[in-house]
C-alpha beads as a LAMMPS data file, in Angstrom:
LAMMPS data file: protein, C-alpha beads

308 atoms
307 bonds

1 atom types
1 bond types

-500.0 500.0 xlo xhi
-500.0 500.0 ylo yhi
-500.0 500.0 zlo zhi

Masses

1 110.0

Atoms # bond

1 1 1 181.006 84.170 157.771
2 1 1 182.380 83.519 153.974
3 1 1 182.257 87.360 153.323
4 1 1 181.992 90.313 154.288
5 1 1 180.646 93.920 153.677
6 1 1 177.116 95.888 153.720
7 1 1 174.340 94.599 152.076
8 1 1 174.175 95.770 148.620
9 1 1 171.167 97.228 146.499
10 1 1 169.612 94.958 143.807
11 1 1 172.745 94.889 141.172
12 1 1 172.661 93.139 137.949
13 1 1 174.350 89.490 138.744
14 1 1 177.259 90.462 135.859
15 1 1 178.797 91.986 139.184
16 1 1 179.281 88.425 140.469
17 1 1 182.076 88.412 138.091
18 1 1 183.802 90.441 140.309
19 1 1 185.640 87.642 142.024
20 1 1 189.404 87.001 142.709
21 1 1 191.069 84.919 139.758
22 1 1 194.614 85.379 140.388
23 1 1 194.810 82.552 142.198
24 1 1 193.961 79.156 141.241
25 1 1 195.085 75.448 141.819
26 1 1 196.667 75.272 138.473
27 1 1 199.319 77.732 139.855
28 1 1 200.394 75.720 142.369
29 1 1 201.902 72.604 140.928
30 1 1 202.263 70.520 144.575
31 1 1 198.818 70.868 145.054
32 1 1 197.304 67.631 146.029
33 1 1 193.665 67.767 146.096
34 1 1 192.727 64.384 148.121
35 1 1 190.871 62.461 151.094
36 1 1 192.172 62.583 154.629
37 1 1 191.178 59.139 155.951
38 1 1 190.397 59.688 159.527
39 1 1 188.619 58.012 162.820
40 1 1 185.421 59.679 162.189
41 1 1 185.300 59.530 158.450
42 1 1 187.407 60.875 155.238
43 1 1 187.668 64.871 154.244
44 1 1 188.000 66.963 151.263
45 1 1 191.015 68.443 151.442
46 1 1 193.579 70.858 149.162
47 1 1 197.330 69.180 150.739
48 1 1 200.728 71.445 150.102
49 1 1 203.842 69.777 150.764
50 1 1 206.910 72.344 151.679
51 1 1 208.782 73.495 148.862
52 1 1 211.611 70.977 147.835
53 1 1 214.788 72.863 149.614
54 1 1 212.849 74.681 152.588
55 1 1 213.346 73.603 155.917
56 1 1 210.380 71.301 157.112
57 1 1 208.879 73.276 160.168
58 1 1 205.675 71.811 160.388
59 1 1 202.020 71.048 159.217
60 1 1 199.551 73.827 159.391
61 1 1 195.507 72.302 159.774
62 1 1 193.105 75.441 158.377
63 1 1 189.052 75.105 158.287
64 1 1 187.350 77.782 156.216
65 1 1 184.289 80.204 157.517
66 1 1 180.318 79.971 156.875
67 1 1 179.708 79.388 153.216
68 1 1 183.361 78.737 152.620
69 1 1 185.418 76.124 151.503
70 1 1 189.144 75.301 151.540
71 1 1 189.281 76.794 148.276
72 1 1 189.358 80.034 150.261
73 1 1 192.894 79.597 151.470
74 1 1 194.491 78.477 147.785
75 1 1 196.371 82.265 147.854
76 1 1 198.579 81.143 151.051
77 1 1 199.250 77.478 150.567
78 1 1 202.124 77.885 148.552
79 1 1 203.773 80.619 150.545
80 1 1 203.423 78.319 153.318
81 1 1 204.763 75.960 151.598
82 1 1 207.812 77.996 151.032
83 1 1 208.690 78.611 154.545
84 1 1 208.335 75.175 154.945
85 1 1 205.273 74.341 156.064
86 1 1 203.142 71.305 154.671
87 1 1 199.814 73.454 154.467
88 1 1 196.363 71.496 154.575
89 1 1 192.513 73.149 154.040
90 1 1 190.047 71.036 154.975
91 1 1 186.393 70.848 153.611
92 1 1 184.191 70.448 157.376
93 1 1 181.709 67.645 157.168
94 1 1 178.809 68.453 154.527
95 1 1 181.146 71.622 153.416
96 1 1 181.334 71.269 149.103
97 1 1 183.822 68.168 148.623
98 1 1 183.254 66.807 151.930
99 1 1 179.954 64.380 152.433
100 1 1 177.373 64.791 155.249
101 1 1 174.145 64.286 155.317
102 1 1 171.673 67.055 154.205
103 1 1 168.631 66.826 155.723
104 1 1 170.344 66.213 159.670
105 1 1 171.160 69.263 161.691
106 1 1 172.621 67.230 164.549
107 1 1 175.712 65.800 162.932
108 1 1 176.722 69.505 162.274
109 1 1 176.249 70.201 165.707
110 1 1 179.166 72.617 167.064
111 1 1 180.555 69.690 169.552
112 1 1 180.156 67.215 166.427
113 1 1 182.368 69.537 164.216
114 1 1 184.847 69.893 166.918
115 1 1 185.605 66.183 167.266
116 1 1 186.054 66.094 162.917
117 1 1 188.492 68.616 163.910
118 1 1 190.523 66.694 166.447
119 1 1 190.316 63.441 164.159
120 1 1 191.899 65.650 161.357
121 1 1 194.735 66.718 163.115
122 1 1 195.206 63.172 164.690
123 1 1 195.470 62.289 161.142
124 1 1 199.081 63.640 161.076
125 1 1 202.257 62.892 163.153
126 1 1 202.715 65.885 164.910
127 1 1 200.852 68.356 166.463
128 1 1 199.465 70.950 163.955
129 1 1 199.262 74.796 163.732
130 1 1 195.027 75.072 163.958
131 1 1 194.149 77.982 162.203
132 1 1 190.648 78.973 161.716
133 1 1 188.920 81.622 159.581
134 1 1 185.098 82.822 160.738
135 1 1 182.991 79.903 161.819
136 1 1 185.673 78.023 161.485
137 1 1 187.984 80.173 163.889
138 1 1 185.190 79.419 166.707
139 1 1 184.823 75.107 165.020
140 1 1 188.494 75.302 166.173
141 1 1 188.344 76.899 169.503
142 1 1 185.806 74.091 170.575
143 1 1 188.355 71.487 168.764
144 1 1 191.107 73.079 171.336
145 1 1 188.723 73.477 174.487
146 1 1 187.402 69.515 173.979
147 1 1 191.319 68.820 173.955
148 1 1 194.583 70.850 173.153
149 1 1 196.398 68.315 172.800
150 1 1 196.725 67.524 169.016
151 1 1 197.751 71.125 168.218
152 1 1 200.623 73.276 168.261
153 1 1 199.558 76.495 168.504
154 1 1 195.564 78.460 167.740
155 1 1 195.203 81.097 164.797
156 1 1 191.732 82.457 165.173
157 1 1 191.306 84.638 161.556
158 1 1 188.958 86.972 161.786
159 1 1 186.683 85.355 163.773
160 1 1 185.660 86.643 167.100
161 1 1 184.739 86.134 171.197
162 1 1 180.557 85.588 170.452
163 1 1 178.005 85.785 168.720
164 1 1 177.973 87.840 165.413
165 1 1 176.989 91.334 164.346
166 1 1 173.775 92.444 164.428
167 1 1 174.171 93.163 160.375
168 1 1 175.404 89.816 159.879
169 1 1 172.780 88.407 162.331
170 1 1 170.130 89.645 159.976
171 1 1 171.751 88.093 156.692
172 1 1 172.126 84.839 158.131
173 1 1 168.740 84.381 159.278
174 1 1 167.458 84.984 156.246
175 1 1 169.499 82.830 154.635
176 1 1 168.139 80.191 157.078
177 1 1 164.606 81.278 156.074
178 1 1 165.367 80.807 152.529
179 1 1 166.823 77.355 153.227
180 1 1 163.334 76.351 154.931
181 1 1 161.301 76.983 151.953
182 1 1 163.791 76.706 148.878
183 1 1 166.167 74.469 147.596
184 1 1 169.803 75.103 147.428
185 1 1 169.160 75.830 143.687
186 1 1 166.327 78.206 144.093
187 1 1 168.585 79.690 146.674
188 1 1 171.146 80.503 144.268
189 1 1 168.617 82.407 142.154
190 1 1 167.159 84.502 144.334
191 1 1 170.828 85.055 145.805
192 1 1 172.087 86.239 142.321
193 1 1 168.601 88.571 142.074
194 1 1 169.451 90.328 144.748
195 1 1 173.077 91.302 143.833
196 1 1 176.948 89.844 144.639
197 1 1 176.125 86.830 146.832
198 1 1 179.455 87.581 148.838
199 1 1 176.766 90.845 149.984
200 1 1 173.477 89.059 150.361
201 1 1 174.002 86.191 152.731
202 1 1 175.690 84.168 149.703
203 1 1 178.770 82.008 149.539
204 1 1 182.066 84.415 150.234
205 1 1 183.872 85.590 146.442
206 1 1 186.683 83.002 146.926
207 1 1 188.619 81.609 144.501
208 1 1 187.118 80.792 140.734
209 1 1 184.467 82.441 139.058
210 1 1 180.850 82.607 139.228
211 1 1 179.977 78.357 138.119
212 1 1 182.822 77.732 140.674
213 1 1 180.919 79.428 143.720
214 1 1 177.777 77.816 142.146
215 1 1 178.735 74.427 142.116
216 1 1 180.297 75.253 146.470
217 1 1 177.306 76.226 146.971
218 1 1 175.027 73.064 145.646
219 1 1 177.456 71.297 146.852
220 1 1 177.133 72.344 150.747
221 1 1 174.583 70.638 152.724
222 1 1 171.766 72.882 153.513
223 1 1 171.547 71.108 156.930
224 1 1 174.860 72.088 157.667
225 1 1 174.454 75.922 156.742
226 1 1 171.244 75.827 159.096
227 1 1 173.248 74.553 162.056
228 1 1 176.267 76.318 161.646
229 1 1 174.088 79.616 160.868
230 1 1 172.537 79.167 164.236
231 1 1 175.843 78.681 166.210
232 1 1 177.025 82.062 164.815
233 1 1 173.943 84.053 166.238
234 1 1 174.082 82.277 169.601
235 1 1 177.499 81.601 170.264
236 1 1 178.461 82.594 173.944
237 1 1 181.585 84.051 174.808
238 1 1 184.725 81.813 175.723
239 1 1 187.609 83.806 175.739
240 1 1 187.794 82.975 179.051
241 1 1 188.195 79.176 178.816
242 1 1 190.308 79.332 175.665
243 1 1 192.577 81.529 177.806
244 1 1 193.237 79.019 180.224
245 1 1 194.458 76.469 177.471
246 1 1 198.034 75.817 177.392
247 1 1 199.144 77.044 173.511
248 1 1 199.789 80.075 172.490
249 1 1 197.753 82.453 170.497
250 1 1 197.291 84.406 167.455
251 1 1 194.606 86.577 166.299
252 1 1 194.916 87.616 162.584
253 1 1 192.157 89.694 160.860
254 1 1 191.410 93.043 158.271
255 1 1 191.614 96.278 158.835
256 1 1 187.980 96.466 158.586
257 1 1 185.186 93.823 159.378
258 1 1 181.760 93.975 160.253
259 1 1 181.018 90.473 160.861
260 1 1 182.777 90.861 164.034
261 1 1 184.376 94.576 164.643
262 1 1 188.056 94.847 165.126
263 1 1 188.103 96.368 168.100
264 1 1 186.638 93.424 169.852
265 1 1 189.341 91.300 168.046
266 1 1 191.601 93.807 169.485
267 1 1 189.827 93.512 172.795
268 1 1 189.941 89.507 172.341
269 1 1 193.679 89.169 171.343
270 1 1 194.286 91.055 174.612
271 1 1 192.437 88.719 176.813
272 1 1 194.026 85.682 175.331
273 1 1 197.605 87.195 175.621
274 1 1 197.339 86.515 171.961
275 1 1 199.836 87.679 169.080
276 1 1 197.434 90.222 167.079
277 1 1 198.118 91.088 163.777
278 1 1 195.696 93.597 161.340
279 1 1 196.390 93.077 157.361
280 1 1 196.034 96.663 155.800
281 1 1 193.700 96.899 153.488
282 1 1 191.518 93.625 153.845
283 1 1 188.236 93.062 155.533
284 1 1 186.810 89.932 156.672
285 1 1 188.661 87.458 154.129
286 1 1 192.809 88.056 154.544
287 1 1 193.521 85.491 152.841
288 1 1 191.792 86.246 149.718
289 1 1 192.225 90.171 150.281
290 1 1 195.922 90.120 150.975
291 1 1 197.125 86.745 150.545
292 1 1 201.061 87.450 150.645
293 1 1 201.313 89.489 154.011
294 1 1 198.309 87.133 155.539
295 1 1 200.433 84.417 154.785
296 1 1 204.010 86.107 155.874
297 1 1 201.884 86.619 159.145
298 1 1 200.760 83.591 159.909
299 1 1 204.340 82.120 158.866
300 1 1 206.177 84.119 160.983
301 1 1 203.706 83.467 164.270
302 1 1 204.551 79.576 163.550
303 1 1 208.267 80.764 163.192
304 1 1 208.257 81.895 166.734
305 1 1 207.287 78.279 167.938
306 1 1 209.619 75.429 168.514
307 1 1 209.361 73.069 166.477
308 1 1 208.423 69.605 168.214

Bonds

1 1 1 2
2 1 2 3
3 1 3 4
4 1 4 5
5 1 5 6
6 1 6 7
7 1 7 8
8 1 8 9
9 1 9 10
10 1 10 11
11 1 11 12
12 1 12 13
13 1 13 14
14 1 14 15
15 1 15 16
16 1 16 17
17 1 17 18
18 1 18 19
19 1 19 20
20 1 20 21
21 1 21 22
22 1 22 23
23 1 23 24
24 1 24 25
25 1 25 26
26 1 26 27
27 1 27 28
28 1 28 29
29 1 29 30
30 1 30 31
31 1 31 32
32 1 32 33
33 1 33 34
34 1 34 35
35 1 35 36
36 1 36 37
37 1 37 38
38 1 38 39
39 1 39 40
40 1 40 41
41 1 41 42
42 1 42 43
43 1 43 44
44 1 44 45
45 1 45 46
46 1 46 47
47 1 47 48
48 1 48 49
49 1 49 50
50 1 50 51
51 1 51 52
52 1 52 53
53 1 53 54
54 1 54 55
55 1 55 56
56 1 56 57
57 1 57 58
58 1 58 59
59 1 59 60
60 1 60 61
61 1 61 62
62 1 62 63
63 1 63 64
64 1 64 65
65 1 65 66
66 1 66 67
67 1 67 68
68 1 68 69
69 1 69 70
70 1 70 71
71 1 71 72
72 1 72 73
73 1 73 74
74 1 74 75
75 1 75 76
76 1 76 77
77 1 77 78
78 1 78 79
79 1 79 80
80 1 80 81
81 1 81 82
82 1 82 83
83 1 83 84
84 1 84 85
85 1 85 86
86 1 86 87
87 1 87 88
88 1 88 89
89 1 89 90
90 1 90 91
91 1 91 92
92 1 92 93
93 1 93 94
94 1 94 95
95 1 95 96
96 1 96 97
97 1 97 98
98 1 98 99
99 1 99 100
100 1 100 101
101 1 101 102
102 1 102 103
103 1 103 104
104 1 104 105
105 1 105 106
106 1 106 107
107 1 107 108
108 1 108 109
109 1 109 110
110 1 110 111
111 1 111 112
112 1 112 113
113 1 113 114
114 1 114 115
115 1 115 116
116 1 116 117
117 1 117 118
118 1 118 119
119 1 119 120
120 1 120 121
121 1 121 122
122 1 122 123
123 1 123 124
124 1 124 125
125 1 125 126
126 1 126 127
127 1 127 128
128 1 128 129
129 1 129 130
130 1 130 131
131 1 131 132
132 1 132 133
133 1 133 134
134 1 134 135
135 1 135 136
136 1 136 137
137 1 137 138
138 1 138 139
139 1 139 140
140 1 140 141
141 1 141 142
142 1 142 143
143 1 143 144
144 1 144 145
145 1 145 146
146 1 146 147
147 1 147 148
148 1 148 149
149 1 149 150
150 1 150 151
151 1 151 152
152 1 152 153
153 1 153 154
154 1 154 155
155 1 155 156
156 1 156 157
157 1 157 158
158 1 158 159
159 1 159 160
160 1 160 161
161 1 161 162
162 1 162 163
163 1 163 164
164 1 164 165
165 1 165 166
166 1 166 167
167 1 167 168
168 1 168 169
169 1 169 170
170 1 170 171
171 1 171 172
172 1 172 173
173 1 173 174
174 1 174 175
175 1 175 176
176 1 176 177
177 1 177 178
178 1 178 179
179 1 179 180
180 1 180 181
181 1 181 182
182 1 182 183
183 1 183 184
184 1 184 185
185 1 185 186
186 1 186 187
187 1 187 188
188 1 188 189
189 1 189 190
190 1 190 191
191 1 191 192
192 1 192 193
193 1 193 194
194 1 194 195
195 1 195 196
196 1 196 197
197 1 197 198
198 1 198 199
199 1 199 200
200 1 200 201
201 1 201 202
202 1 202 203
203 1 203 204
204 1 204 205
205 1 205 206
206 1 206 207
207 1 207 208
208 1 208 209
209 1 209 210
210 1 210 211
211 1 211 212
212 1 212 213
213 1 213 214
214 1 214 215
215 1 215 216
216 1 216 217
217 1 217 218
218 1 218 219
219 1 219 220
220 1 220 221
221 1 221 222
222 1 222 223
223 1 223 224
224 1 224 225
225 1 225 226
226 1 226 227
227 1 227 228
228 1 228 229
229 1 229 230
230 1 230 231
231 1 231 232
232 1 232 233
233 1 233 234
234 1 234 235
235 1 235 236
236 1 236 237
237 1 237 238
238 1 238 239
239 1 239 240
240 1 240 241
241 1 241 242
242 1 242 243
243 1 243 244
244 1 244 245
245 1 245 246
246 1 246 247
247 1 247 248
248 1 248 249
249 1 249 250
250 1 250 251
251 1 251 252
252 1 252 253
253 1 253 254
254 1 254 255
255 1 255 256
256 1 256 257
257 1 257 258
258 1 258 259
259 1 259 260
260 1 260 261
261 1 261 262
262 1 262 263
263 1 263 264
264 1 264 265
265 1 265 266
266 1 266 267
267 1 267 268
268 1 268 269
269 1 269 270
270 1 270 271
271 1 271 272
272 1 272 273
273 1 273 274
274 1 274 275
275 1 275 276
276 1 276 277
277 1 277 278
278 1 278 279
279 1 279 280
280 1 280 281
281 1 281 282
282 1 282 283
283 1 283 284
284 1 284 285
285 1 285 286
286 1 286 287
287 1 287 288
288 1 288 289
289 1 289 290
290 1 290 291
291 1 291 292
292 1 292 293
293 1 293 294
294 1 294 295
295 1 295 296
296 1 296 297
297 1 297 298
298 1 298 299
299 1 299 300
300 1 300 301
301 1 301 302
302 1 302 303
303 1 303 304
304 1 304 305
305 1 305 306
306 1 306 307
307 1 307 308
């Protein structure tokens, strides 16, 4: 999912303002906003060389959640960057900057999505750190299971074994009912009339304020919200397979989350043999929450890996 928390009373939509701002791509001068030409077609993405000085360790590969965007992990590009990583967040096909058709629910199929995945990080010339927040955590855990072989290691941010939460479960299928009968515009309305749209099924906070999470949303393809939505109520449990994959692990989430309760991401890390890792103090989005241990986290799991 893009957010996270109980659904909230009607609220006037003033509360939408309520977003994080601290952040932003102005503030990170190496930011290269840009295309990454690939086999199966070119992505949206936000590209962070390392820091002029650091030692080059790497290239980190990170796909964003349900209703997301890269946008989401702005806070922990640049202190990537500084340990040395060149950091990449990829718009998925028919995600905001990223095309796809919007009318087609089989091109976001979850096999589909996987193999975008593995022609991203073929892309580079090295195998890439995967790391994958929400929907996208489970995106990348197909990527790895069709073929490992691209990737250097699996971050899996707060995003769990199955199928969602029962709460969530609810949210997103009305979402998918709205998207039957409305357009993505009249979606956005009746979002904003019901309160923050990071508690009503909406697009996560993220980065920017309330015309930037507009335009994400219009943006996204309502095809590919439908499809995805459905692969988050139905997805079966793979732990087992993943565990069986040849690269090590690392399973990074809140302290609190109900899209998928940290216990079982407790109960997953343990299955995988995973690194686990619990930011104080942030729920489903980490990286927005509490971007500078998030990102000291996932830079000192990549630390622990050779580099190759």
């Amino acid at each position: 999912m893009g957010g996270a928390g109980p659904s909230a009373c009607a609220r006037p939509p003033a509360t939408l303002t309520r977003v994080i701002t601290a952040f932003s791509p102005a503030r990170l001068p190496e930011l290269r906003p840009r295309r990454l030409t690939t086999g199966r077609g070119e992505f949206a993405v936000l590209d962070v060389p390392p820091t002029a000085g650091a030692t080059v360790r790497g290239t980190v590969l990170l796909l964003p959640g349900y209703t997301g965007s890269k946008e989401d992990f702005t806070p922990v590009l640049g202190p990537l960057a500084a340990r040395g990583y060149r950091a990449v967040a990829v718009d998925g096909r028919g995600q905001h900057d990223t095309d796809g058709p919007a009318d087609d629910e089989s091109t976001y199929a979850q096999d589909e999505l996987a193999k975008d995945v593995l022609a991203q990080a073929r892309a580079f010339d090295t195998p890439v750190h995967l790391v994958g927040h929400s929907m996208g955590g489970q995106i990348a855990r197909a990527a790895v299971l069709l073929d490992h072989s691209p990737f250097r290691s699996l971050t899996l941010v707060s995003s769990g074994a199955a199928r969602i939460s029962a709460s969530q479960e609810q949210r997103v299928t009305l979402l998918r009912d709205a998207l039957a009968v409305m357009s993505m515009a009249e979606c956005w309305e009746a979002i904003l009339a019901m309160g923050p749209p990071e508690e009503v099924g909406g697009p996560a906070r993220g980065i920017g304020g309330p015309e930037q999470l507009r335009k994400r949303w219009l943006t996204t393809k309502p095809a590919q919200l439908l499809a995805t939505g459905r692969q988050l109520c139905a997805e079966p449990d793979r732990v087992a397979e993943l565990a069986a994959v040849p690269l090590p692990f690392h399973v990074l989430s809140g302290s609190h989350d109900d899209t998928w309760p940290v216990p079982g991401l407790d109960a997953m890390a343990r299955r995988l043999r995973a690194r686990r890792t619990v930011v104080d103090g942030a729920g489903h989005t980490p990286m927005t929450d509490r971007p500078t241990p998030t990102a000291q986290s996932l830079a000192d799991f990549f630390d622990t890996l050779a580099v190759r």
